[in-house]
C-alpha positions in Angstrom: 40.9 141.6 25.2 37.7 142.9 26.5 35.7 140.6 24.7 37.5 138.0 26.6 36.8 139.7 29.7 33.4 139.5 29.0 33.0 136.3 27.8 34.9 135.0 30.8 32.3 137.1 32.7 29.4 135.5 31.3 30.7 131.9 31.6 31.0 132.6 35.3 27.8 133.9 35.6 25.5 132.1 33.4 22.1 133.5 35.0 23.1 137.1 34.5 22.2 139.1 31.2 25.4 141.2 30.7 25.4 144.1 28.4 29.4 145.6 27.9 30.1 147.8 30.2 32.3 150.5 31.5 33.8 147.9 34.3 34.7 145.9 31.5 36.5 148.3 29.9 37.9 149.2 32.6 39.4 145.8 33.6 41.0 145.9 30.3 42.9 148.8 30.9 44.1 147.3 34.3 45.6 144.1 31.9 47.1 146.2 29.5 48.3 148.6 32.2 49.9 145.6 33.9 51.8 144.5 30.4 52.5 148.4 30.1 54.3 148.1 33.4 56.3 145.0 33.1 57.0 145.4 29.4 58.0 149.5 29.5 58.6 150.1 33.1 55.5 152.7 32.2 52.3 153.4 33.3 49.7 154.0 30.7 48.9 157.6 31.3 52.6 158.1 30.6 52.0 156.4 27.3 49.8 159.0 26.7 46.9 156.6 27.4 43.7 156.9 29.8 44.4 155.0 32.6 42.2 152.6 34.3 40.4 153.9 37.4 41.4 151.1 40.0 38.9 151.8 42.9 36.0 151.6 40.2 37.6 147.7 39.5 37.5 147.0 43.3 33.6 147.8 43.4 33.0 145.9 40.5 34.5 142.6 41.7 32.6 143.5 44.6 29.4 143.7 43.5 29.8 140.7 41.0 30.2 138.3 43.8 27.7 139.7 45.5 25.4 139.1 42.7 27.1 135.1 42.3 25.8 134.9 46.0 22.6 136.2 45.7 20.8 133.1 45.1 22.9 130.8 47.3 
């Protein structure tokens, strides 16, 4: 699933040299966090998982379209 994410990540932005990263990661936990939720009625920390850190997700959509901007 993260490779996805990244992939999807690169297609978007094809003038930006990606490395994985921890935002990645992190939006993978918010997916599988979300299936957790409708699936189990759980959140993953209750699954005894670590759970995504939401605000750092916010930031990073943030400041990936202000990077798709930059040169427009």
């Amino acid at each position: 699933m993260a490779k996805d994410i990244f992939r999807r990540i690169q297609k978007e932005n094809s003038n930006i040299n990606m490395a994985f990263t921890a935002e990645i990661c992190n939006e993978t936990l918010i997916m599988i966090e979300d299936l957790c939720l409708e699936i189990a009625k759980k959140l993953l920390d209750q699954l005894g998982m670590p759970s995504p850190n939401q605000f750092a997700a916010v930031l990073f959509n943030y400041e990936l379209c202000h990077q798709q901007n930059y040169n427009t």
